[in-house]
N, C-alpha and C positions, 0 to 999 in steps of 0.2 A: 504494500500500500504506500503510495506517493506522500512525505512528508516534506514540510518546511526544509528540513533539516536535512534531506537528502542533499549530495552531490549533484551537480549538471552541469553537463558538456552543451557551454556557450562557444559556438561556431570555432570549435577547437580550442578554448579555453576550459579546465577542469575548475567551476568555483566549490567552495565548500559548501554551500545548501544553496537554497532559493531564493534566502532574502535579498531582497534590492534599498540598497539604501535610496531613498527618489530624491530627486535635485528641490533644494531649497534655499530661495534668497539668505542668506543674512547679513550683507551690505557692512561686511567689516575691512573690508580690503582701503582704506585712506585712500593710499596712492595709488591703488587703482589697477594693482596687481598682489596675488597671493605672497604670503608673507608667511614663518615662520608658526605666527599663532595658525595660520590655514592650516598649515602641514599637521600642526599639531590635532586642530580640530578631527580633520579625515582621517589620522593615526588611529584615533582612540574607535572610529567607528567600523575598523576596519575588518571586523566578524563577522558584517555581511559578505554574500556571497559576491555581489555586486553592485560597487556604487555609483550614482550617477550625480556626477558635482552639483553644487548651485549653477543655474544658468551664465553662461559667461561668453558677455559679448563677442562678435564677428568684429563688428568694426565701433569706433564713437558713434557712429550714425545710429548704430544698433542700438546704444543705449536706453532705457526706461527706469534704471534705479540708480543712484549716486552709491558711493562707495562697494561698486564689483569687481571684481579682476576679471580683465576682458584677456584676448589672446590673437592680439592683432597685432601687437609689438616685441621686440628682444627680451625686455623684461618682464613683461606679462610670461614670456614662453619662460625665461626663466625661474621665476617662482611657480609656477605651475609642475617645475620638473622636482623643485622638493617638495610637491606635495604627494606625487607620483611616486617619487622612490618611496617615502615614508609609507605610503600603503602598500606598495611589491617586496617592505622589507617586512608586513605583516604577513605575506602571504597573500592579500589581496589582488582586486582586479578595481579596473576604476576607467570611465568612461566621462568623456566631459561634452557636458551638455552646451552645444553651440547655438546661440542668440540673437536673434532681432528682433523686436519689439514692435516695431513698425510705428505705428501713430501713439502707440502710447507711451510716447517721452511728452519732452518737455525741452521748448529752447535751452533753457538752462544746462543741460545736458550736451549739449548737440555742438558741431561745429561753428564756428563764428553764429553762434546763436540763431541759425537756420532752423527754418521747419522740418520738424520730425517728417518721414517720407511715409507711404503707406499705398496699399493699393486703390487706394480711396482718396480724395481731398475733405472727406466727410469726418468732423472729429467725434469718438464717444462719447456720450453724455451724460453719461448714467451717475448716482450716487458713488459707485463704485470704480468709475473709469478715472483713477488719478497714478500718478507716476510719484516717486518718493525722487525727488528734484531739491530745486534750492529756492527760496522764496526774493522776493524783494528788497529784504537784504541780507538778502546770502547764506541764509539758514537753510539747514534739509531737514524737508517735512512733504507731508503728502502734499501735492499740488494740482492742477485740473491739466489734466492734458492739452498740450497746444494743439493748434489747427494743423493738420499735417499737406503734404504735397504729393499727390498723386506722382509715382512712380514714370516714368515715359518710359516706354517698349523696351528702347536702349538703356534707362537707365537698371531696368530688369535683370539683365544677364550681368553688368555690375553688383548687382546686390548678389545675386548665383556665383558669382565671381566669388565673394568676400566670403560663404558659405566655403566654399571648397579651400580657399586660402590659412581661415580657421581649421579646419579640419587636418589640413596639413601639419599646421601651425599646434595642434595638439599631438600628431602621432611624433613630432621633435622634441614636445616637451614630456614623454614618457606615456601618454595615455595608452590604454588597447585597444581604447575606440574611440568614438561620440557618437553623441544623440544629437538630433536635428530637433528644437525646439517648437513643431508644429502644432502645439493647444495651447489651451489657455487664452485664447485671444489674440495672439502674436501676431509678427507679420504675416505666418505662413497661411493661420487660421483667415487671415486677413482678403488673402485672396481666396481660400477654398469656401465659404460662407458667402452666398450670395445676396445676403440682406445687406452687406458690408460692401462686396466686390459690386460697385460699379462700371467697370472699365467695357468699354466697347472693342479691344484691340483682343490678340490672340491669347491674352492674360483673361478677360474680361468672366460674367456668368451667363454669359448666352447659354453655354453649353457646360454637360461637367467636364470633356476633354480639357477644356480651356481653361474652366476655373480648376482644375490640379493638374495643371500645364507646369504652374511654378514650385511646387512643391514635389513632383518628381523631374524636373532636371535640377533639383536645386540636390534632391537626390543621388541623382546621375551624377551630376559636377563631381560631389563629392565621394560615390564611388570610385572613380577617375582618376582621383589623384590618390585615394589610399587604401579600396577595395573593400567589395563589399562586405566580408564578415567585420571589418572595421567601423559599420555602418548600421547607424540607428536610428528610430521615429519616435517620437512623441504624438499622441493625437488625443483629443478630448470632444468623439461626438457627444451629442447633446449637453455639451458647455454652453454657458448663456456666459462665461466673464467678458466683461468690455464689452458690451451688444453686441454680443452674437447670437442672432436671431434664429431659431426652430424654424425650418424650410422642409416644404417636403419630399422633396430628394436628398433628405438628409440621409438613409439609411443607403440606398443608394450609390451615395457618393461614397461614405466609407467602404463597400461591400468591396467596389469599383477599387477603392486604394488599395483595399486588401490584398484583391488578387494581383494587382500592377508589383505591390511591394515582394509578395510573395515569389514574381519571377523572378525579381532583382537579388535574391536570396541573398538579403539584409542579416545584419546579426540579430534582430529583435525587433516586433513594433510594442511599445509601452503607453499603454493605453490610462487614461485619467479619467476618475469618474467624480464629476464636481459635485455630487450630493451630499458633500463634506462643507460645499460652498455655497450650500444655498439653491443649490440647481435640482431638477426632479433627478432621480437615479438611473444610469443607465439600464434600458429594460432586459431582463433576464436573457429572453429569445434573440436581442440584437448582437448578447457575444457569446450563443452558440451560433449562430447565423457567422459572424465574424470567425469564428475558428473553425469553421468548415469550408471560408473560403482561404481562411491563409496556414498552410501549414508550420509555418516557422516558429523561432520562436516569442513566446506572447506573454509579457507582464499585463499586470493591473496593481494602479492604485488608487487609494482614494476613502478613506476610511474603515479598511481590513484591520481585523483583530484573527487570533490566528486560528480560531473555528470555524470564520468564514475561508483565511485566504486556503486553511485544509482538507474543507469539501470543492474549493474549486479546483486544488489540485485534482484528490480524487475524482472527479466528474471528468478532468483532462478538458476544463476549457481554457486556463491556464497552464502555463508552466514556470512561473515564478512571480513573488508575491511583493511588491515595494509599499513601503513605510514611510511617510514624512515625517512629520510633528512627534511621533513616541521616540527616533532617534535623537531628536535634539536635547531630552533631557535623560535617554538612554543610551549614551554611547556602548553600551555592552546589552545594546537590545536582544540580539542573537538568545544570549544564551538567556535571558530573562525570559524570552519567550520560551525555549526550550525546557528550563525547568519551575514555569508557571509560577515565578518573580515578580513580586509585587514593581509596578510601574511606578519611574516618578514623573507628576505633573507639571510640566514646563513653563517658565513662566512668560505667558506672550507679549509681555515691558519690556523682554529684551530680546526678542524676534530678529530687532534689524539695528543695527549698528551701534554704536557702545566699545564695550571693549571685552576683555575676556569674560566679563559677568555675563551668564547664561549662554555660554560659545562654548569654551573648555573646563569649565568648573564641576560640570555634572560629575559626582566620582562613579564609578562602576560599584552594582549590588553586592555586598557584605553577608552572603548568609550566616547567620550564629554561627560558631565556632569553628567558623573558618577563617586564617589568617591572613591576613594582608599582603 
C-alpha cells in the first residue's frame, strides 16, 4: 500500500518519500538574492522528498513582491548555489520555482518605474489583487497593483526568452530542476484564463490553441535549453486569485494541457487547489479526469493533512503530496507526520519579511526522552 513515506523515482531522481515541500513567498532576501539565512532556512526543511523554492523571479520585470531572490543575475545565481548545496548535502533534491507575475506588480518594483506588463492592459481589482511593493514613501506594504501594458506579439517571445534564460540560470546554480510558475494568477495564468486574456493576436482567447500558445512554448523554451525531466508546471484550475474568472472551457483547457504536457514528458505537473484560499475546491471527478489524461508525474497541494494526501495516494490519482504553511513552522514536518507529532502553529506576523523570527527559529519536535 502506497505511503507518504515511501520512496519515488522523480524522472531518475530517487527522493526519500513523497512529501513536497510547495514554494512559499517569504520576502526575506534585502538584497534581493538568497543569502546565508536562505540556505539555512531550506537546510533545516530538507526531509522532504522534494522541494520546491519560494517563487523566484525571471527577470525585475517579473517582479510582484519586494525583498525575493530572483535569478536573473551573477549573484542571485550565486546565492542560490549555497542554498543548493546545503540541501544535496542533506540528501535532498530541490527545484526552483521560476516567476512572472505579470500585472500584478507594482511600478515601484519594476524598471525605471514602468508599467508592470501583462497579457492584458486591464488591471485586477479585487480586495485581494495587491503586490507587497513600497509605498509613497518608500515603505513595503501591501499596495494596489498598477495599471499594466499589454504585452506586443514580439514582446512575447522576450518574456519566453527570460523563462528559458532563468531556467538555465538555475541548472548553474545547482538546482535538479524548476517549476514554471503557471497559477495562482501569474503571468502564465494571465494568458491561459480568458476572462483576463484579451489579446486579439496568436496569444489572444479566440481559441484555447492560442490562449496556451504561451505557456507551452514558454514550456518548450525551457525544455530546450535544459531538458525535459529538468522540467516542471505549476497550474491552479479553478483558482479565482487576482480575477480569475470561472469560464466554461475551463475543464477543457486543462484536460487539453494535460495531454500536451504529458507528450512533452515533463518531470511533474503540480497542481494547486485554492480552497485553502477562499476559492470552491477543486471537484473530485476533475482530477480523476486529469490523471487519466496525463500519465506522469502528478502532485497536489492545497490544504492536505496526511489522511487525505494517503487515500489519494492509494486511489493513485496522485503521486506525491506538497505542504505549505505546516513547513514553515515545521521544519522536521516529514517525520512529524510520520510519527503522528503534535504540529506547531505558525505565526502568520511573520509570513513575509523581518528577519530570522518565524524563518529559522522553528526548533525541530523533542519527543520525551529523547535527547537533543
Amino acid at each position: 500500500m502506497t505511503s507518504l513515506f515511501d520512496s519515488y523515482d522523480l524522472s531518475g531522481r530517487l527522493l526519500r518519500n513523497r512529501v513536497v515541500m510547495a514554494p512559499m513567498t517569504r520576502a526575506r532576501a534585502a538584497a534581493g538574492y538568497a543569502d546565508d539565512e536562505t540556505a539555512r532556512y531550506y537546510r533545516q526543511r530538507a526531509g522532504a522528498g522534494l522541494i520546491v523554492t519560494e517563487g523566484t523571479p525571471i527577470s525585475q520585470e517579473g517582479q510582484g513582491f519586494a525583498f525575493v531572490p530572483g535569478i536573473w543575475s551573477g549573484p542571485q545565481i550565486e546565492g542560490w548555489r549555497a542554498v543548493t548545496e546545503a540541501v544535496h548535502e542533506q540528501g535532498g533534491t530541490i527545484f526552483a520555482q521560476i516567476w512572472h507575475v505579470g500585472r500584478m506588480s507594482h511600478v515601484s518594483l519594476q524598471p525605471s518605474r514602468q508599467a508592470p506588463v501583462s497579457s492584458t492592459s486591464t488591471p485586477a481589482r479585487d480586495e485581494m489583487s495587491k503586490a507587497f511593493a513600497f509605498d509613497g514613501e518608500g515603505q513595503p506594504t501591501f499596495v494596489e497593483a498598477s495599471v499594466p501594458r499589454a504585452l506586443t506579439t514580439e514582446d512575447v517571445a522576450r518574456v519566453i526568452g527570460d523563462f528559458a534564460d532563468a531556467a538555465s540560470n538555475a541548472i548553474k546554480a545547482g538546482f535538479d530542476g524548476v517549476e514554471l510558475h503557471g497559477a495562482n494568477g501569474y503571468l502564465i495564468e494571465q494568458f491561459l484564463n480568458p476572462t483576463v486574456n484579451d489579446r486579439s493576436d496568436k496569444y489572444g482567447a479566440h481559441n484555447m490553441e492560442s490562449r496556451t500558445r504561451f505557456l507551452l512554448e514558454a514550456i518548450d523554451a525551457t525544455i530546450a535549453r535544459v531538458g525535459c525531466s529538468r522540467v516542471s508546471i505549476r497550474l491552479s484550475p479553478y483558482g479565482r486569485l487576482f480575477q480569475m474568472g470561472l469560464y466554461p472551457e475551463l475543464e477543457e483547457t486543462y484536460l487539453y494541457l494535460a495531454a500536451e504536457l504529458g507528450k512533452r514528458n515533463i518531470a511533474y505537473i503540480h497542481i494547486m487547489d485554492q480552497a485553502s484560499r477562499g476559492a470552491s475546491p477543486i471537484p473530485s471527478d476533475f482530477l480523476a479526469k486529469f490523471r487519466q489524461a496525463y500519465s506522469g508525474t502528478l502532485i497536489l497541494a492545497g490544504g492536505l493533512d496526511r489522511v487525505r494526501a494517503e487515500q489519494l495516494l492509494r486511489d493513485k490519482i496522485i503521486d506525491m503530496a506538497a505542504f505549505g504553511e505546516p513547513f514553515i513552522s515545521n521544519p522536521d514536518l516529514v517525520e512529524r507526520l510520520r510519527h503522528d507529532w503534535p504540529l506547531t502553529e505558525a505565526d502568520r506576523a511573520t509570513f513575509y519579511g523581518g528577519d530570522n523570527r518565524g524563518y529559522t527559529d522553528y526548533p525541530a519536535y523533542q519527543p520525551i526522552g529523547r535527547v537533543a
